[in-house]
N, C-alpha and C positions, 0 to 999 in steps of 0.2 A: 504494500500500500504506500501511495504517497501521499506525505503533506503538502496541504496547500503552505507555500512558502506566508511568512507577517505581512508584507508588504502589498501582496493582493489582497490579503485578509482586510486590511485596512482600508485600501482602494475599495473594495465593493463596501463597504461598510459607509463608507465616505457617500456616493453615490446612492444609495439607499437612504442615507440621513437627508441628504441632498432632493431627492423625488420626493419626502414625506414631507419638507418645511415646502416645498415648491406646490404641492397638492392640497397645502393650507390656505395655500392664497388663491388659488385657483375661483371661481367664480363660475355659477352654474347659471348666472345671470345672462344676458343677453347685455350688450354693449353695444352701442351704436353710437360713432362719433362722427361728427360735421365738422370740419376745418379749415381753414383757410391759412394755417399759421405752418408757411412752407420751411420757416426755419426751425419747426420743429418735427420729428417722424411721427406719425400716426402710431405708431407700433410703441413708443415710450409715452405717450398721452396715456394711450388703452392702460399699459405698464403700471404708470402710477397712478388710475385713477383704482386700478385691481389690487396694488398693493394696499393703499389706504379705506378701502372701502370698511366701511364697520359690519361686524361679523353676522349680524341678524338680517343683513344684504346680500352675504355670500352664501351666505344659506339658503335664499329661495329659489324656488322652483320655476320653471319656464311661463309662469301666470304674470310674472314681471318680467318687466325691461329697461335699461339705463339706456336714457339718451344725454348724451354731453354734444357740447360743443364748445370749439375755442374758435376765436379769432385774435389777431393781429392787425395792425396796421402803424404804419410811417407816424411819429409825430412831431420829433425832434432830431437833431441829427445824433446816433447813439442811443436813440431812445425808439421804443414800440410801446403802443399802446395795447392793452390785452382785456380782454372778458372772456371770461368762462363762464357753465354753467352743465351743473351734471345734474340729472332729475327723474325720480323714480316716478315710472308707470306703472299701472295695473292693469291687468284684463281685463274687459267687464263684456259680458256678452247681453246683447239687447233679449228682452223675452219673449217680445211675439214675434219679430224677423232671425234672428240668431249673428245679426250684425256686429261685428268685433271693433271696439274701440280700446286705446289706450289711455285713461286718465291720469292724470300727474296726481301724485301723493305727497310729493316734497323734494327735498334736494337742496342743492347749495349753490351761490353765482359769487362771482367776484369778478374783479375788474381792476385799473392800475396801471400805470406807467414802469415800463420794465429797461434796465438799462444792456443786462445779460440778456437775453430776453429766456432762452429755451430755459438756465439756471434759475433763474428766479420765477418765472409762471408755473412750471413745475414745481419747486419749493413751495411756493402759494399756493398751488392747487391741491396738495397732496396736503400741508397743514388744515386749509380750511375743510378737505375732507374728513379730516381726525377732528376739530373744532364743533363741525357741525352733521356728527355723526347723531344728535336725537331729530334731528330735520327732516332726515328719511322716516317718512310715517308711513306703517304698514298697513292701518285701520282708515284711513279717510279715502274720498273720493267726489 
């Protein structure tokens, strides 16, 4: 018989720890972002609005939806101007046609002059998601 030598022991172990912390953030949410803010990648928006989301959000089921948006725009030289806005929907199905609409329940916007821009509207985005994680209401409509 052979030992598995320490050193893959470790590596698979690393890699396992690594898929379990990565499968905690994960989001079974639906996200959908609108942007226009080309100095920054859609893929690290999504990134951190799934890191910060609060946990009673990553928890639901396909009956919700997050829609965000950012935009940008020129204001000063050095300077962009930014609003965000990430906002929880619900499902609601009509009763006598079975017509499907999305209501907003809550969510968070912010806005601001940025001088990094992609650094600092991300820091701000991802703070005011931890900020104003009881904003996300799961019971209205």
């Amino acid at each position: 018989m052979s030992k598995t030598p320490p050193m893959i022991k470790l590596t698979k172990l690393a890699l396992l720890a690594i898929a379990s912390l990565s499968a905690c953030n994960a989001s079974a949410v639906e996200l959908v972002l609108s942007s226009n803010a080309t100095e920054i990648p859609h893929d690290l928006v999504k990134e951190t609005i799934s890191a910060h989301l609060p946990r009673q959000i990553v928890e639901l089921d396909g009956s919700y939806k997050l829609y965000a948006y950012l935009e940008t725009a020129d204001y000063q030289p050095g300077e962009r101007l930014y609003s965000y806005s990430v906002q929880l929907h619900k499902r609601v199905e009509e009763a006598g046609t079975g017509k499907v609409y999305w209501v907003s329940t809550g969510g968070i916007r912010g806005h601001g002059v940025a001088t990094v821009a992609q650094d600092t509207i991300l820091a701000n985005l991802g703070s005011d998601l931890v900020a104003g994680a009881n904003s996300f209401k799961l019971d209205q409509m």
